[in-house]
C-alpha positions in Angstrom: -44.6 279.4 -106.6 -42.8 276.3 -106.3 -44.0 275.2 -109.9 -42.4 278.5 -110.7 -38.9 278.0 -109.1 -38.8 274.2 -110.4 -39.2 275.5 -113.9 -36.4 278.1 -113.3 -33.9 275.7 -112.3 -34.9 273.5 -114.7 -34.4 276.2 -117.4 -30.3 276.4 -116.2 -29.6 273.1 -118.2 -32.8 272.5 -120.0 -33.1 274.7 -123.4 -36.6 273.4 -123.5 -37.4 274.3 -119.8 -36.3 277.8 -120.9 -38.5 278.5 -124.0 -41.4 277.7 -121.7 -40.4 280.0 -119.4 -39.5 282.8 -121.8 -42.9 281.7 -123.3 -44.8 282.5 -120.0 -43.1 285.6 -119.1 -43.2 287.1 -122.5 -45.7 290.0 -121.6 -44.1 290.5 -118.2 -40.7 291.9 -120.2 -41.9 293.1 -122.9 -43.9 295.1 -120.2 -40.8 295.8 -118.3 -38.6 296.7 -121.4 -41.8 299.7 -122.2 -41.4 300.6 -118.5 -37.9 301.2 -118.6 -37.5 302.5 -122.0 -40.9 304.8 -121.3 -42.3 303.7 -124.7 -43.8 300.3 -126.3 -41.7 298.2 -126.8 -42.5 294.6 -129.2 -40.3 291.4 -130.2 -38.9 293.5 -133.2 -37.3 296.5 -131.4 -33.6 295.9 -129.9 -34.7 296.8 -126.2 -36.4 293.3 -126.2 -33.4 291.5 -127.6 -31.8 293.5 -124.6 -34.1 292.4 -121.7 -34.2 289.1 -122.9 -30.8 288.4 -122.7 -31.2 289.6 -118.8 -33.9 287.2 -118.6 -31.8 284.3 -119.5 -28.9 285.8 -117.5 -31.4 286.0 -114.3 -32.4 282.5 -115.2 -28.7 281.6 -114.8 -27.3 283.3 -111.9 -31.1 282.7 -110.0 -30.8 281.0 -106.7 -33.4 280.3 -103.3 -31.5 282.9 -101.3 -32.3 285.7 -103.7 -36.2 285.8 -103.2 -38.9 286.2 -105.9 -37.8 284.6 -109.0 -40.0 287.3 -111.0 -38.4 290.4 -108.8 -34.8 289.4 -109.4 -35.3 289.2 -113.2 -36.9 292.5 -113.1 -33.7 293.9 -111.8 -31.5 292.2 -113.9 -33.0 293.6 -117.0 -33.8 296.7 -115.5 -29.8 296.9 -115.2 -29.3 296.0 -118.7 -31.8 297.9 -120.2 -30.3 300.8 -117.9 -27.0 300.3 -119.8 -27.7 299.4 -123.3 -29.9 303.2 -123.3 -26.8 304.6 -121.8 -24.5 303.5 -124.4 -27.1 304.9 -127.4 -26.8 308.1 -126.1 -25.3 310.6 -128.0 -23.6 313.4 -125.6 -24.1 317.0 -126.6 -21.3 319.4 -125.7 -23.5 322.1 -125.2 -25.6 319.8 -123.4 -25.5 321.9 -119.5 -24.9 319.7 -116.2 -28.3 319.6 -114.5 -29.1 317.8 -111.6 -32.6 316.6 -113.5 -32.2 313.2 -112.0 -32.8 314.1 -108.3 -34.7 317.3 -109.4 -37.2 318.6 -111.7 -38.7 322.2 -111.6 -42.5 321.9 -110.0 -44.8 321.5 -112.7 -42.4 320.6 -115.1 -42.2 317.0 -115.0 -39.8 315.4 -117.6 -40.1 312.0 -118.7 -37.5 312.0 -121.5 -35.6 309.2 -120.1 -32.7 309.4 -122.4 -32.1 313.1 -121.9 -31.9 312.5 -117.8 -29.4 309.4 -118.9 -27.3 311.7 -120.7 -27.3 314.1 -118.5 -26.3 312.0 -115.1 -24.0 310.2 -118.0 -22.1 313.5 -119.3 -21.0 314.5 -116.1 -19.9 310.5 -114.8 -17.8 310.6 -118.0 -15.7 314.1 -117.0 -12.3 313.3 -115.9 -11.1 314.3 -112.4 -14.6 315.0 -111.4 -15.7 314.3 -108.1 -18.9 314.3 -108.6 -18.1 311.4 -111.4 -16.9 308.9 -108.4 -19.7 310.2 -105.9 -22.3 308.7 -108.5 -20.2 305.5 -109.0 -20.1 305.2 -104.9 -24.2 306.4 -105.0 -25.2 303.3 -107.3 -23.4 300.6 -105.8 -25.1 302.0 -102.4 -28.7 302.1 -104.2 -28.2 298.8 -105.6 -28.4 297.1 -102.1 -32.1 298.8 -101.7 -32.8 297.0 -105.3 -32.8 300.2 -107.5 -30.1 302.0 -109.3 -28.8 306.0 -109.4 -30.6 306.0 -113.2 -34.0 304.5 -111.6 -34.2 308.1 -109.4 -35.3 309.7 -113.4 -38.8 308.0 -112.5 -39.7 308.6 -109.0 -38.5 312.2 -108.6 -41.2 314.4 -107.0 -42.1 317.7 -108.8 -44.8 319.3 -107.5 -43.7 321.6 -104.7 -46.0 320.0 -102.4 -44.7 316.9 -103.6 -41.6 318.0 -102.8 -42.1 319.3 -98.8 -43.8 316.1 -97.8 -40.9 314.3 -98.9 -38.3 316.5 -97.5 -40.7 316.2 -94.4 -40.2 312.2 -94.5 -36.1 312.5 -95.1 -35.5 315.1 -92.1 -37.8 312.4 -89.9 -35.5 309.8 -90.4 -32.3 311.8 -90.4 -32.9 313.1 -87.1 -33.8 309.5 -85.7 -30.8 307.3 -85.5 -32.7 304.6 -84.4 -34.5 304.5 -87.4 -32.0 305.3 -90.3 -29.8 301.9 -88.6 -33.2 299.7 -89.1 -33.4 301.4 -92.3 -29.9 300.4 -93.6 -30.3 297.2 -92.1 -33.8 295.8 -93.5 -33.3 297.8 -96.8 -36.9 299.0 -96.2 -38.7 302.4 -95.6 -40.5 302.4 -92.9 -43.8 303.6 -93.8 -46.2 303.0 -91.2 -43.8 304.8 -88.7 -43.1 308.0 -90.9 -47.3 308.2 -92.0 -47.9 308.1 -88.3 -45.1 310.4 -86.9 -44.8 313.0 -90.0 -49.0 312.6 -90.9 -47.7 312.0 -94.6 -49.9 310.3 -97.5 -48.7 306.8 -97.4 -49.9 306.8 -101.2 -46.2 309.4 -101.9 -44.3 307.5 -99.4 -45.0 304.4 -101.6 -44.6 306.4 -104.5 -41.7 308.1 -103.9 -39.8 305.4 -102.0 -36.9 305.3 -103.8 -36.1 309.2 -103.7 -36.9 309.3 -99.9 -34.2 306.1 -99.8 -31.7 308.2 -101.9 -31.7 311.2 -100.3 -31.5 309.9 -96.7 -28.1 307.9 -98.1 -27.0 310.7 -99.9 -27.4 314.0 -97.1 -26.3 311.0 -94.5 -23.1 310.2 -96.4 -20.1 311.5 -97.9 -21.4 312.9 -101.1 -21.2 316.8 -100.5 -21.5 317.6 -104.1 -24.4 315.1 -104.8 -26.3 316.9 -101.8 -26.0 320.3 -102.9 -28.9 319.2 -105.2 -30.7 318.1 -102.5 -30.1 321.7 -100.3 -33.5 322.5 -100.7 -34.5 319.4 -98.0 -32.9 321.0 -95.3 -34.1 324.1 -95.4 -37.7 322.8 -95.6 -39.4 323.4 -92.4 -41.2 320.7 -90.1 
């Protein structure tokens, strides 16, 4: 670890420093750059160009305070990555507002990525829409928890039990204000709590941390339009 970080802020001022470390984290983004993108990715494809770019932008802006070296890069290109798919999509007029990236029909699970990005996109992009500046306001809250609006495409649930126990998890912590503070405070879920209290499969909580995050913020803030898509989580029963 402390090899690690000495390399890193070598690599700020030492072009040689950072060709080693680019050389030892080439699998991890070309790996992360396939994640995002939801298909392989190699050296010759412009997502890599992309996420290395982030790489050396994480490399620059790294310091102590913001924890794992190897997490903070992640995000960075996971943010790039995020916005160079966004600005290859091409919007469809007859394309219909969905709300596909909180939701998907059960048993109907949807990984085109781009699709769900143009989508979310189409509908940021109207003018004088409120539900354009509730996303804008969404992100920048999800970005504290270290995951962006875009990232909710992946860890959607769809199966409709899927779905309950999840709603099952959000309602907990809504209806604990104790809970939700520690919540917004540490910036983590509290699974051992909710799995004891709600008897809920830590395997989805884990899995579907980010939605159970998102919706909490969203049905506990001021995003009325953003939580109609997320109606069906109230009226889930206990």
């Amino acid at each position: 670890m402390r090899e690690l970080v000495s390399l890193v802020m070598s690599a700020k001022s030492n072009q040689q420093a950072l060709e080693k470390l680019v050389g030892q984290n080439e699998t991890a983004i070309l790996r992360c750059a396939s994640k995002i993108t939801h298909r392989y990715i190699t050296k010759s494809d412009d997502e890599w160009s992309v996420a290395l770019l982030a790489f050396t932008e994480a490399v620059e802006s790294y310091d102590l305070n913001r924890g794992s070296f190897h997490k903070f890069a992640e995000l960075v290109m996971k943010r790039r990555l995020i916005d160079y798919i966004r600005s290859q999509v091409k919007f469809s007029p007859e394309l219909n507002v969905d709300p596909v990236v909180f939701d998907t029909e059960p048993e109907k699970e949807d990984e085109n990525l781009s699709i769900k990005l143009a989508v979310a996109e189409q509908v940021a992009r109207q003018d004088n829409n409120d539900l354009k500046y509730e996303i804008e306001a969404a992100d920048k809250c999800f970005l504290s928890y270290g995951f962006t609006f875009f990232d909710l495409s992946e860890c959607s649930p769809h199966a409709g039990k899927t779905k309950r126990v999840c709603a099952k998890a959000v309602q907990y912590i809504m209806k604990n204000p104790v809970l939700l503070s520690d919540l917004q405070a540490s910036k983590q879920l509290p699974l051992k709590m909710i799995e004891n209290n709600c008897k809920v499969p830590r395997k989805i909580l884990e899995r579907h941390r980010k939605y159970i995050i998102a919706a909490v913020e969203i049905l506990h803030g001021e995003y009325p339009n953003l939580a109609e898509y997320l109606r069906y989580i109230r009226e889930v029963n206990e």
